[in-house]
gemmi code that builds the backbone of each chain (N, CA, C; Angstrom):
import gemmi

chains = {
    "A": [
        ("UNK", (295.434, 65.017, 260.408), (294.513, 64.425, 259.441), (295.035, 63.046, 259.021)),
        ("UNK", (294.250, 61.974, 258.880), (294.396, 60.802, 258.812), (295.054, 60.672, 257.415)),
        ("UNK", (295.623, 59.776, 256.926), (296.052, 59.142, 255.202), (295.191, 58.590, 254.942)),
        ("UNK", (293.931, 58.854, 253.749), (293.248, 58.673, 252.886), (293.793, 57.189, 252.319)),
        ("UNK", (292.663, 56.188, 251.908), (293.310, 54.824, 251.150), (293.230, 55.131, 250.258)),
        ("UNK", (293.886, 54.132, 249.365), (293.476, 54.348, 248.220), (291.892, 53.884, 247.642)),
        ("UNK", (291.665, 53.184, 248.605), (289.983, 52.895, 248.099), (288.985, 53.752, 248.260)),
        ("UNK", (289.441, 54.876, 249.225), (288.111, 55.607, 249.711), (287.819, 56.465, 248.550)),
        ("UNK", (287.120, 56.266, 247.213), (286.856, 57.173, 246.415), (286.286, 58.290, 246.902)),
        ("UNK", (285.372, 57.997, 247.901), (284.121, 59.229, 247.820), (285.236, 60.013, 248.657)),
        ("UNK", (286.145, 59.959, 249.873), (286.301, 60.800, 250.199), (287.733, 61.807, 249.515)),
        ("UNK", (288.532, 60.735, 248.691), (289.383, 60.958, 247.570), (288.844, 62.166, 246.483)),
        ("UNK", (287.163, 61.786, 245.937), (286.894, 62.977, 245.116), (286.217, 63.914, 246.279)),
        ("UNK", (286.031, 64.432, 246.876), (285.681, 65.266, 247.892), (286.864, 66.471, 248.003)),
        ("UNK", (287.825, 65.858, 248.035), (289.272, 66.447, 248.282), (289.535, 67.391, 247.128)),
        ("UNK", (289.194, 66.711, 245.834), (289.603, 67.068, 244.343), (289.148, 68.811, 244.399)),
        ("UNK", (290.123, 69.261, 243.536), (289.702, 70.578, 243.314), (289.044, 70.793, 241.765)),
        ("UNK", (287.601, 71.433, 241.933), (287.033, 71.882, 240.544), (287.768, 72.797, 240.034)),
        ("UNK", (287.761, 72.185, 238.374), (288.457, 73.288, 237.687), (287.841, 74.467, 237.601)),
        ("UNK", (288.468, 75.953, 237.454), (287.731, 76.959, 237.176), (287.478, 77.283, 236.055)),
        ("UNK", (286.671, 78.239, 235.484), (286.833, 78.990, 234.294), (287.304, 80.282, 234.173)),
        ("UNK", (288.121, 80.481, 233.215), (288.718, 81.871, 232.974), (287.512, 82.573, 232.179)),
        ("UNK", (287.201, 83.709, 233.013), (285.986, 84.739, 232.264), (286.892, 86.276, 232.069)),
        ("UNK", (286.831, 86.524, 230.057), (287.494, 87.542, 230.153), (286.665, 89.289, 229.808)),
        ("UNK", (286.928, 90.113, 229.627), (286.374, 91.447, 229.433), (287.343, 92.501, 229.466)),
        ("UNK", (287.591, 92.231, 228.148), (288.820, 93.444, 228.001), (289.758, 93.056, 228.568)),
        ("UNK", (290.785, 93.623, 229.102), (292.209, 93.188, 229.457), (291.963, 92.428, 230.800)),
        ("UNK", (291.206, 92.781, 231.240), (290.600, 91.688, 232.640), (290.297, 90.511, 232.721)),
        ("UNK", (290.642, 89.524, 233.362), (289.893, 88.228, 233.331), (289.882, 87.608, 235.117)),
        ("UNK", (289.472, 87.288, 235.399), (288.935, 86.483, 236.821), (288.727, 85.082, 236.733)),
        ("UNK", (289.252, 84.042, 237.550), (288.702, 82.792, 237.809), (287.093, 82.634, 238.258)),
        ("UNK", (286.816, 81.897, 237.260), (285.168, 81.958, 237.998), (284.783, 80.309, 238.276)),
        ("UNK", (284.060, 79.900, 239.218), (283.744, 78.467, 239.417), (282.520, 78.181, 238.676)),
        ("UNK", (282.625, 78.082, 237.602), (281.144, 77.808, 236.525), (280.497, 76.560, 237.213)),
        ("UNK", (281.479, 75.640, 237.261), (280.943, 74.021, 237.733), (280.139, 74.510, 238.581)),
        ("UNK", (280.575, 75.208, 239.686), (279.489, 75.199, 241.382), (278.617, 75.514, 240.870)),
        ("UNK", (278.293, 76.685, 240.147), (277.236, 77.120, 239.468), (276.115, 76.639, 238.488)),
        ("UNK", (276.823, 75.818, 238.069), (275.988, 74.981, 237.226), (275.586, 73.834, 237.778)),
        ("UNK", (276.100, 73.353, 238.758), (276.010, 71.808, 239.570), (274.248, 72.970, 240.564)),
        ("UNK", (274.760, 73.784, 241.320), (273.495, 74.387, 242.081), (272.253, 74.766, 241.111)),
        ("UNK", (272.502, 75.159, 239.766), (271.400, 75.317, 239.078), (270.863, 73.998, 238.733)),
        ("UNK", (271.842, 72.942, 238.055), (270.921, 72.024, 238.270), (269.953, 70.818, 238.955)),
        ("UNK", (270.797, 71.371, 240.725), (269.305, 70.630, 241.371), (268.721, 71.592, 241.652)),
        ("UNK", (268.882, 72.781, 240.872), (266.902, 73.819, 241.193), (266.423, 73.497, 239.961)),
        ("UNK", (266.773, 72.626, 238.825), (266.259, 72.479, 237.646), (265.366, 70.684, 238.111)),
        ("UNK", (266.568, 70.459, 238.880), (265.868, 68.868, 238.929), (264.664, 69.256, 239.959)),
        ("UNK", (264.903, 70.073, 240.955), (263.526, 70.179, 241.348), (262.440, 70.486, 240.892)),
        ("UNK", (262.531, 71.821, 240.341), (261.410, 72.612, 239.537), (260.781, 71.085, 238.397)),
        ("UNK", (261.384, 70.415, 237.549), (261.370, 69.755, 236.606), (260.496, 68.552, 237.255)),
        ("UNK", (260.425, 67.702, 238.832), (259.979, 66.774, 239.480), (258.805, 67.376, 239.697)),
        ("UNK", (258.616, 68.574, 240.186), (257.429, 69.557, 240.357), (256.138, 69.312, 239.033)),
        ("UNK", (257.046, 69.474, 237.759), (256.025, 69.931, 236.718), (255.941, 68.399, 236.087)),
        ("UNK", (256.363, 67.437, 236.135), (256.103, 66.172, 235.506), (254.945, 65.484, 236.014)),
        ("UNK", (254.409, 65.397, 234.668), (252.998, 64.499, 234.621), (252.189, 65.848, 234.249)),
        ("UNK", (252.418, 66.803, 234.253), (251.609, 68.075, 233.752), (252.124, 68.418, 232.546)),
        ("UNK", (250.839, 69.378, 231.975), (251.257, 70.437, 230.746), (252.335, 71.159, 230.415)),
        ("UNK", (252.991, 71.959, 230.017), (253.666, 72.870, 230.231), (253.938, 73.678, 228.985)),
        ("UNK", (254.241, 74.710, 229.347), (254.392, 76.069, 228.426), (255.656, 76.354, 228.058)),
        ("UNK", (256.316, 76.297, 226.815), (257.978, 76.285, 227.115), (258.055, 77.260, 225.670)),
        ("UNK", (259.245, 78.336, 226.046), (259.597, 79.232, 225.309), (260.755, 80.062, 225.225)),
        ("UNK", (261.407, 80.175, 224.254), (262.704, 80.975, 224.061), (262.326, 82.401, 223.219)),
        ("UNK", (263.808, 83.376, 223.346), (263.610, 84.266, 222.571), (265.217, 84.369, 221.818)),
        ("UNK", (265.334, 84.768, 220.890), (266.420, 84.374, 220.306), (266.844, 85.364, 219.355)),
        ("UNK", (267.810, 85.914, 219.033), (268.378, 87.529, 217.676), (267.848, 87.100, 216.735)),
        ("UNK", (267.422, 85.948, 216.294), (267.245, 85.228, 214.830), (265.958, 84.461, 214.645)),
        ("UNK", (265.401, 83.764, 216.221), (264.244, 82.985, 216.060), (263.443, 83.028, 217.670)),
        ("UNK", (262.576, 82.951, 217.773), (262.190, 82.563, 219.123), (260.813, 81.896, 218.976)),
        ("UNK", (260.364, 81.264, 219.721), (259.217, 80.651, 220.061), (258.825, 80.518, 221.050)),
        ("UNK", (257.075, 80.284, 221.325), (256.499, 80.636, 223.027), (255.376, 79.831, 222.680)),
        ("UNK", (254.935, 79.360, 223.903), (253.741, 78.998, 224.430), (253.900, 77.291, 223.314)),
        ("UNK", (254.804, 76.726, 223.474), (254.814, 76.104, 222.765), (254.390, 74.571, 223.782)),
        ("UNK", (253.133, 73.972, 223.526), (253.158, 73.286, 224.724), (253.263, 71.410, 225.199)),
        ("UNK", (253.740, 71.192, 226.230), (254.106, 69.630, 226.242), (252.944, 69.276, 227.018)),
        ("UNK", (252.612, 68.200, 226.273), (251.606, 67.446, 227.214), (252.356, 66.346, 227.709)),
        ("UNK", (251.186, 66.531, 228.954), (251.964, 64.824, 230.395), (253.669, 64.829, 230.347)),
        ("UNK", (253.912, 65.885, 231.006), (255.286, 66.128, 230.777), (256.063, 65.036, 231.273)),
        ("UNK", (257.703, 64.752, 230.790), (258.184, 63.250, 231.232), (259.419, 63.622, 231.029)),
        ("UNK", (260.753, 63.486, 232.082), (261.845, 64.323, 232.155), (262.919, 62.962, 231.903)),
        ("UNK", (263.742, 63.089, 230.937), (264.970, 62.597, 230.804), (265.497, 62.843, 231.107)),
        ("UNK", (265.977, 62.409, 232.836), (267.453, 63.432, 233.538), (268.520, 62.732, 232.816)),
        ("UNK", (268.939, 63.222, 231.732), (270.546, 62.753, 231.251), (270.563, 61.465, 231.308)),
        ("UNK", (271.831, 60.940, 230.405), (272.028, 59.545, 230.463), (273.494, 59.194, 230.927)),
        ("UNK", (273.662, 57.764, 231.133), (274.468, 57.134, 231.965), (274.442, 57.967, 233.379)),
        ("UNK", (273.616, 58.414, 234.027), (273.468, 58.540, 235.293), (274.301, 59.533, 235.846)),
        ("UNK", (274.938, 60.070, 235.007), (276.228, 61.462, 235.238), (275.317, 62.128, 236.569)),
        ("UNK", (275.889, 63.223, 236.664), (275.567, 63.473, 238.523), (275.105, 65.259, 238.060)),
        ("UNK", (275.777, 65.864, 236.820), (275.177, 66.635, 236.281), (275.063, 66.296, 234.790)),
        ("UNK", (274.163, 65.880, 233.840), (273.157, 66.107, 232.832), (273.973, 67.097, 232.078)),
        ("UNK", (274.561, 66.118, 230.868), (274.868, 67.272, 229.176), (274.086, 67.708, 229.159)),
        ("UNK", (272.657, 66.724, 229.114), (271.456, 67.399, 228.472), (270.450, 66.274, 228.768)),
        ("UNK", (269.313, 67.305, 229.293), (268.218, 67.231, 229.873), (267.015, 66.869, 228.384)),
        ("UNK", (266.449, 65.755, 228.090), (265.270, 65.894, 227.783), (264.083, 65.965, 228.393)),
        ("UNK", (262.981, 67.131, 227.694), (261.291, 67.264, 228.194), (260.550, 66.237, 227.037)),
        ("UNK", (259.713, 65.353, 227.286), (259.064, 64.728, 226.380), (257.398, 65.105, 226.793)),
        ("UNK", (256.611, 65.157, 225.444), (255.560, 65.699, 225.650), (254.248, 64.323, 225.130)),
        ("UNK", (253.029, 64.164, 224.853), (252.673, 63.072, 224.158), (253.210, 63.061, 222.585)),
        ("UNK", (252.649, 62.253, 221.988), (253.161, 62.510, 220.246), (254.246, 62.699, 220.508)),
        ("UNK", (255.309, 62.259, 220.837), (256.518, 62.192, 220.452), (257.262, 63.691, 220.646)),
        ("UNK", (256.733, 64.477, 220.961), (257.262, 65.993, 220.928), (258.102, 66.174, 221.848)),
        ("UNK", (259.340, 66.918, 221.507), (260.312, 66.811, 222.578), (261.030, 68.148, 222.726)),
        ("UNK", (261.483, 68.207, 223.952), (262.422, 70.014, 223.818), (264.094, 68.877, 224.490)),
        ("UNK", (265.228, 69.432, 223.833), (266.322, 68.988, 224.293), (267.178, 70.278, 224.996)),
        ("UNK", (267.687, 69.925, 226.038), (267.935, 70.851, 226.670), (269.302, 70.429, 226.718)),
        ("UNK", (270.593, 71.333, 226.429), (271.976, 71.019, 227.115), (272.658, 71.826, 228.059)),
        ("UNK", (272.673, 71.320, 229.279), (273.172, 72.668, 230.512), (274.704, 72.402, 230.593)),
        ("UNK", (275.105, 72.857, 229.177), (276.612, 72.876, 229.584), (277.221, 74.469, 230.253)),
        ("UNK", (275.873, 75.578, 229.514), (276.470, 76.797, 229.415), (275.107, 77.567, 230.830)),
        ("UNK", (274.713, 76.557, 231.706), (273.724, 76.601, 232.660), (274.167, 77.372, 233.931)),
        ("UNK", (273.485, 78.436, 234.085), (273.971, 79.610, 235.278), (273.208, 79.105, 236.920)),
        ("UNK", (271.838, 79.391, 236.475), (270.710, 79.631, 237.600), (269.448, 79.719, 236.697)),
        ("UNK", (268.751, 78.966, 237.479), (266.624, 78.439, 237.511), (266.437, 79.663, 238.328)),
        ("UNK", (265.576, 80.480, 237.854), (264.546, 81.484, 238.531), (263.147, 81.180, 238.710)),
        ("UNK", (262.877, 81.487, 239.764), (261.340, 81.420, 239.636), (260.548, 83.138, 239.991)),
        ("UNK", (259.834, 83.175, 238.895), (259.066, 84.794, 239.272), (257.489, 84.304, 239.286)),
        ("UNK", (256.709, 85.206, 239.801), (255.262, 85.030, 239.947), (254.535, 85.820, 239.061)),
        ("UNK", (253.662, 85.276, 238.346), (252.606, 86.588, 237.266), (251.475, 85.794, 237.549)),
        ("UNK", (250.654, 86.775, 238.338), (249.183, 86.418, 238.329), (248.751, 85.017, 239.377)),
        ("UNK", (249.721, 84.934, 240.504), (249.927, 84.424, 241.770), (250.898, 82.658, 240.647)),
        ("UNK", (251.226, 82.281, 239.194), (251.174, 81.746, 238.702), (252.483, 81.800, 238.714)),
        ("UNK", (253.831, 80.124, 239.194), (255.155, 80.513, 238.925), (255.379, 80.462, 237.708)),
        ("UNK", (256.448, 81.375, 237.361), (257.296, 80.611, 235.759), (258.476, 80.828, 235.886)),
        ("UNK", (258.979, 79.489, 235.315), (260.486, 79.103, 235.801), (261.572, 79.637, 234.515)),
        ("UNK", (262.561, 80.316, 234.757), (263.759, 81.210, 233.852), (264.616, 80.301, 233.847)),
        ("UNK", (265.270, 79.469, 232.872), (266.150, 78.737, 233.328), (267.694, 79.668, 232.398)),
        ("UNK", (268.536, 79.962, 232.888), (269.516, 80.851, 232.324), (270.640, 80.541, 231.785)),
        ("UNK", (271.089, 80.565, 231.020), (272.445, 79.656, 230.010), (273.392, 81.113, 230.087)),
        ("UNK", (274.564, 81.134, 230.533), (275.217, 82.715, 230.474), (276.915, 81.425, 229.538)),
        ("UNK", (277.424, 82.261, 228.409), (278.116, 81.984, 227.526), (279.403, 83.640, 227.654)),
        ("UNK", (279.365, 83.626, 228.738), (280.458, 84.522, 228.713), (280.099, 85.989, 228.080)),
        ("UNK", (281.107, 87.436, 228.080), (280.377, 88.413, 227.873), (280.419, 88.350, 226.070)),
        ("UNK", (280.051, 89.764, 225.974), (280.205, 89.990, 224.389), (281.412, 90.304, 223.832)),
        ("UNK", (281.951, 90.135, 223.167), (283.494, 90.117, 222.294), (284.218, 88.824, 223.003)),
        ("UNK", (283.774, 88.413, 223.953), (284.756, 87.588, 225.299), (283.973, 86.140, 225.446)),
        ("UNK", (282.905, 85.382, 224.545), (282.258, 84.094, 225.016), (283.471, 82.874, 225.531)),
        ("UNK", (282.993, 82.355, 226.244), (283.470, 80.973, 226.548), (283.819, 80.147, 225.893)),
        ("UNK", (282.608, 79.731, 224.837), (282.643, 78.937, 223.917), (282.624, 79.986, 222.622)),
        ("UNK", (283.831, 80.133, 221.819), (283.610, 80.705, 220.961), (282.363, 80.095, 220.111)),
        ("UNK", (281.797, 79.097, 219.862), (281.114, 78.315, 218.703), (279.588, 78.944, 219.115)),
        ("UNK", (279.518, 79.645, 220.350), (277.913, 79.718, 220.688), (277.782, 81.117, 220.772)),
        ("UNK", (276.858, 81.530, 220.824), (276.144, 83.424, 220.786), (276.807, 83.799, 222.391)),
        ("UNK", (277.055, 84.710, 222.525), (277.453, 85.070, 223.547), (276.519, 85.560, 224.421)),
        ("UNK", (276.679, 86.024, 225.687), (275.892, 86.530, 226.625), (274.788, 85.744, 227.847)),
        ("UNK", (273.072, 85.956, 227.625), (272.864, 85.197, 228.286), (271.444, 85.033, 227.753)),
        ("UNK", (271.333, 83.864, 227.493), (270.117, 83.386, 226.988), (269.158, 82.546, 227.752)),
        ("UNK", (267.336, 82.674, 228.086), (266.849, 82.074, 228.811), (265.933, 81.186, 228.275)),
        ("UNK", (265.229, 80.253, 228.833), (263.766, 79.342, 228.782), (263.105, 79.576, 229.522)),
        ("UNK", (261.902, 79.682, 229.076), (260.736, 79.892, 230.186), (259.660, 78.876, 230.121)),
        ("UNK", (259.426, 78.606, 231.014), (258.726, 77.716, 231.247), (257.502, 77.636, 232.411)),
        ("UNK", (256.485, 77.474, 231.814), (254.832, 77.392, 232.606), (254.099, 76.189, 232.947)),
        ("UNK", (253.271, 75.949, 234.078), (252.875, 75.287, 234.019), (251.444, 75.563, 233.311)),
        ("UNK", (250.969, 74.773, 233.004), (249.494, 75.248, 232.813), (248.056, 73.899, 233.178)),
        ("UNK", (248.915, 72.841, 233.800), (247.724, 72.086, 234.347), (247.725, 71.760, 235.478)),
    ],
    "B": [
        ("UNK", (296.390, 77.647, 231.594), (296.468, 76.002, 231.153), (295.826, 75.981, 230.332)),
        ("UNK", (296.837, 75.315, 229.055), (296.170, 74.978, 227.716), (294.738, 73.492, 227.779)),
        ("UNK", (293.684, 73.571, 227.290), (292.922, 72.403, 227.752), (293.385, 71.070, 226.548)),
        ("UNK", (293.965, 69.970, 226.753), (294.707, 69.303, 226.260), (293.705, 68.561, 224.813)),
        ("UNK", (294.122, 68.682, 224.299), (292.942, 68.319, 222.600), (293.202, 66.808, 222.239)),
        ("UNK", (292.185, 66.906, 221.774), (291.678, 65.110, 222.046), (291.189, 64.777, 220.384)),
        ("UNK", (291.609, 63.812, 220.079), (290.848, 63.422, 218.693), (289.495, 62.216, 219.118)),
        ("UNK", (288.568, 62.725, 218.642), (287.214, 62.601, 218.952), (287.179, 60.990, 217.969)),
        ("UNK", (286.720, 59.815, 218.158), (286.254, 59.333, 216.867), (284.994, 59.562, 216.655)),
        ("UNK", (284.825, 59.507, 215.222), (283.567, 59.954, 214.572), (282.459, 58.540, 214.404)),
        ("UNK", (281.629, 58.219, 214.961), (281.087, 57.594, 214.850), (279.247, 57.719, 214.321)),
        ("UNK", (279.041, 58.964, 213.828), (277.836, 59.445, 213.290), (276.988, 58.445, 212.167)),
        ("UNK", (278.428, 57.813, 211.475), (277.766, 57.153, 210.275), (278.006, 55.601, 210.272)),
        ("UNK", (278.569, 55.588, 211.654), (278.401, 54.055, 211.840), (277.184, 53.186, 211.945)),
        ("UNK", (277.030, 52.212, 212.150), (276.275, 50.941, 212.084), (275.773, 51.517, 213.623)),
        ("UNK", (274.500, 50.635, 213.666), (273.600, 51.207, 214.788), (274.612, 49.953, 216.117)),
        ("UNK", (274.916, 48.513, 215.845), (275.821, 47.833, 216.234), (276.520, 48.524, 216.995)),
        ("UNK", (277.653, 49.423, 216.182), (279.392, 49.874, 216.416), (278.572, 51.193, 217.374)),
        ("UNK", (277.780, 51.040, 217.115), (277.604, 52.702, 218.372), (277.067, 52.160, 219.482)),
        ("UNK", (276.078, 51.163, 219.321), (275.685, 50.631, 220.520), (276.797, 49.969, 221.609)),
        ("UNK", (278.137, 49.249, 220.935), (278.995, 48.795, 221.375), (279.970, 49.782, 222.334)),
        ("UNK", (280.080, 51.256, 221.352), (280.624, 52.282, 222.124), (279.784, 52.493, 223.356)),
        ("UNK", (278.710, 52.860, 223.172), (277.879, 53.112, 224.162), (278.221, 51.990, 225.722)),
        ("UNK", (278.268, 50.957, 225.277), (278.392, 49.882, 226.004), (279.586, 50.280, 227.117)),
        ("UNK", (280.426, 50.175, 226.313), (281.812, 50.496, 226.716), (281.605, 51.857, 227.814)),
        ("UNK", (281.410, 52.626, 226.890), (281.034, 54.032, 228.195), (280.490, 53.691, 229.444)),
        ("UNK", (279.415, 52.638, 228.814), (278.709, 52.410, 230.730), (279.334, 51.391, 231.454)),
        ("UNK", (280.326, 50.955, 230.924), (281.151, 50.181, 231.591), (281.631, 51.084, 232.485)),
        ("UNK", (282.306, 52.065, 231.837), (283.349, 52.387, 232.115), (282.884, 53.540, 233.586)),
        ("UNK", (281.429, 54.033, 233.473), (280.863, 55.004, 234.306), (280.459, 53.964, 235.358)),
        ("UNK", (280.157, 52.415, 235.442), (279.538, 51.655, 236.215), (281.359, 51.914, 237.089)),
        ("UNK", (282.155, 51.650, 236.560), (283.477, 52.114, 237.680), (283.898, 53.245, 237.539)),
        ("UNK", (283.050, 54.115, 238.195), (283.180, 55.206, 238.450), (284.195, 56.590, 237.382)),
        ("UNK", (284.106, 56.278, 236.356), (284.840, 56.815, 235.839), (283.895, 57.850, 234.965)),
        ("UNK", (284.478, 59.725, 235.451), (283.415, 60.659, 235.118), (283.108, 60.515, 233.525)),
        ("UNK", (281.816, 60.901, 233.073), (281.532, 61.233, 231.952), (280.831, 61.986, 231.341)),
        ("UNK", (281.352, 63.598, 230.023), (280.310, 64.505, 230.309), (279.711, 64.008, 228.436)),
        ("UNK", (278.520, 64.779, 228.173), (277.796, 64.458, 226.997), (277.632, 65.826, 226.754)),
        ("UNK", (277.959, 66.698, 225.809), (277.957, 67.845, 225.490), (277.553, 68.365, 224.106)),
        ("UNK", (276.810, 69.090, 223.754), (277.288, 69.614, 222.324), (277.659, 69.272, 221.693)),
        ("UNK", (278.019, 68.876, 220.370), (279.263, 69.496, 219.661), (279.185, 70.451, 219.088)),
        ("UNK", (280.233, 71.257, 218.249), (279.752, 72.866, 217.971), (279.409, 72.588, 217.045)),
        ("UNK", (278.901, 71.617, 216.068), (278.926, 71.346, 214.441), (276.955, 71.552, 214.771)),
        ("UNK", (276.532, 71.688, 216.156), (275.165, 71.714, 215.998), (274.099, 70.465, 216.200)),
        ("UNK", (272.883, 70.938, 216.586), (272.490, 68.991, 216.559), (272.294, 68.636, 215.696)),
        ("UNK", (272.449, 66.956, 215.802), (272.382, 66.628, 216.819), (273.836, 65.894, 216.986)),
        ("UNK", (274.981, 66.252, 216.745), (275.821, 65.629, 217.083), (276.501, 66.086, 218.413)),
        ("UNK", (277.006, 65.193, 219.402), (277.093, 65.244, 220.511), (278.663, 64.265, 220.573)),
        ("UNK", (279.461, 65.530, 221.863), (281.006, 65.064, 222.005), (280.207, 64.166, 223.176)),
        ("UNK", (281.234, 63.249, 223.349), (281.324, 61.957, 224.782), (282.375, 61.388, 225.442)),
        ("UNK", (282.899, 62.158, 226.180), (284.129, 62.036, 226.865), (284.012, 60.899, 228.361)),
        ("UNK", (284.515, 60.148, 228.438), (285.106, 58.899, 229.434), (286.331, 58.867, 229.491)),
        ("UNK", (286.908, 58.608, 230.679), (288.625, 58.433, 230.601), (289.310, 58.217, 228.922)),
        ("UNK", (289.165, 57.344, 228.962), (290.503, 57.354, 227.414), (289.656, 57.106, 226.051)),
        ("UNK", (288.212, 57.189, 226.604), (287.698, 56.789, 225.475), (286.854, 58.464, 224.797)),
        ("UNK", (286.926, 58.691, 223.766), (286.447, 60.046, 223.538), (285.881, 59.648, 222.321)),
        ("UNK", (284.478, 60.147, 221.493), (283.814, 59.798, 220.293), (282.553, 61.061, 220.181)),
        ("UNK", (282.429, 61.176, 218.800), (281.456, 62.386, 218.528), (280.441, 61.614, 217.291)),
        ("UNK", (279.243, 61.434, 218.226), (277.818, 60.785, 217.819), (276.596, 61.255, 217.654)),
        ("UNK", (275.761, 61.010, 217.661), (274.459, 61.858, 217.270), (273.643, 61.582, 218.686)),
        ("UNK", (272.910, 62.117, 218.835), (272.059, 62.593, 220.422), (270.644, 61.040, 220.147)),
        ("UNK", (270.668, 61.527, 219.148), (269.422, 60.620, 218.694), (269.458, 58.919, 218.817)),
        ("UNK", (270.718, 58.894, 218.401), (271.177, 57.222, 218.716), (271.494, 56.910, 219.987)),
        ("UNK", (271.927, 58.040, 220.751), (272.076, 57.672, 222.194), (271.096, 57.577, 223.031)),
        ("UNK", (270.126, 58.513, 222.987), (268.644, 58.215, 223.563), (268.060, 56.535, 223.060)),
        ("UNK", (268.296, 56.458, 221.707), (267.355, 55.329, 221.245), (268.194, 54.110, 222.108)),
        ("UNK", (269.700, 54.035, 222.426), (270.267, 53.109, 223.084), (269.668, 53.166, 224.863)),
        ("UNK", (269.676, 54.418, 225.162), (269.876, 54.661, 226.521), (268.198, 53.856, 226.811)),
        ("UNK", (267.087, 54.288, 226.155), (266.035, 54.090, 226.355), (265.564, 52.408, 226.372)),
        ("UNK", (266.324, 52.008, 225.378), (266.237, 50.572, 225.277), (266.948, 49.691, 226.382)),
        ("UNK", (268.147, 50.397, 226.881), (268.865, 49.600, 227.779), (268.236, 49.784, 229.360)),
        ("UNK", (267.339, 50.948, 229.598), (266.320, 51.010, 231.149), (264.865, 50.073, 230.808)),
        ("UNK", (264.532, 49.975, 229.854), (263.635, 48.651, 229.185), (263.847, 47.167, 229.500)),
        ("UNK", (265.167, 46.961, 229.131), (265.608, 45.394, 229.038), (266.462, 45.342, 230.245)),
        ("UNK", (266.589, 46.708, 231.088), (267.414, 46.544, 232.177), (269.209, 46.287, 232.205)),
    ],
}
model = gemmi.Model(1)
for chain_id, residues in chains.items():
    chain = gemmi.Chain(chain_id)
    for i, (resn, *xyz) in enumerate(residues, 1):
        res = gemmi.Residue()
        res.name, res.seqid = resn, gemmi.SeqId(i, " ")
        for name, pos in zip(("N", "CA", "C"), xyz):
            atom = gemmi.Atom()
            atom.name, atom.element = name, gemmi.Element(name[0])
            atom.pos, atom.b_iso = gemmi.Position(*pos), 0.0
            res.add_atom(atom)
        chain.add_residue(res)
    model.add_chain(chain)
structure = gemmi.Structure()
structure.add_model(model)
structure.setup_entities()
């Protein structure tokens, strides 16, 4: 294998190893690669998301304390993240009137898509580690989703 | 591995100026390639951590959009 320059960034970070995450459960814990996981969910998010822009959409959570549904964006308009990062803190949906959903895929698993009534709707899944055991202590544990419809 | 702790500056109640300037700096610093993530903070929104190589600051989501949006405007 050849010696790498020092200029060749791209193939310099190529080389780099992603950090893992420690996921624990009881006296057990495992290395898990959250990054891969979250880097693959979010180009099924950037796709699904290129899909539904310039349309309606139906967006809804459910939550121990609050949830809301069918809550809807018009002429949808996607803020992929800022300064151009390669994965997105956080995703804004902008709707007309100023209405906005902020999305942060730090704690971002996997985009589902299921069919009801030949009609997709997209699951987008945030998993925060198990129960007694979160990742981020500061957030609810487990796994929390968005759903999201098109409707024009 | 302990994850190494960082003192954040607080820039929430600064001048719209001193944040725009940070901001600046960040995209400097991402225009040479240098990673940068925008996360949370746990205090809730809209304040948001912003990590760049040596530069680290905890700001509000809201001022960064209003910068980010203005700076794909004026280019």
């Amino acid at each position: 294998m050849s010696q790498l320059g020092l200029f060749e960034t791209e193939e310099l970070r190529q080389c780099q190893v992603e950090p893992k995450t420690t996921v624990r459960l009881g006296h057990r814990s495992a290395q898990v690669s959250m990054r891969r996981k979250q880097r693959e969910a979010a180009e099924k998010l950037k796709a699904v998301l290129t899909e539904l822009e310039g349309r309606d959409i139906l967006i809804g959570e459910y939550n121990d304390f609050w949830w809301f549904s069918g809550l809807r964006l018009k002429r949808l308009k996607v803020e992929w993240g800022m300064f151009d990062e390669k994965i997105p803190g956080v995703i804004v949906l902008w709707g007309n009137k100023d209405a906005n959903v902020r999305i942060f895929l730090d704690r971002l698993v996997d985009v589902r898509t299921q069919c009801y009534g030949g009609k997709p709707h997209y699951l987008i899944d945030f998993w925060n580690g198990f129960t007694g055991y979160p990742l981020d202590q500061y957030r609810k544990p487990g796994y929390q989703s968005l759903h999201i419809e098109a409707v024009s | 591995m302990t994850p190494a702790r960082v003192n954040r500056r607080d820039i929430r109640l600064a001048s719209t100026e001193e944040k725009e300037e940070a901001y600046k700096l960040i995209d400097g610093l991402v225009d040479l390639d240098i990673p940068v993530s925008v996360k949370e903070h746990r205090s809730g929104f809209p304040a948001v951590a912003v990590d760049c190589g040596e530069v680290h600051i905890l700001t509000d989501i809201l001022s960064l959009e209003q910068w980010w949006a203005k700076k794909k405007k004026t280019g």
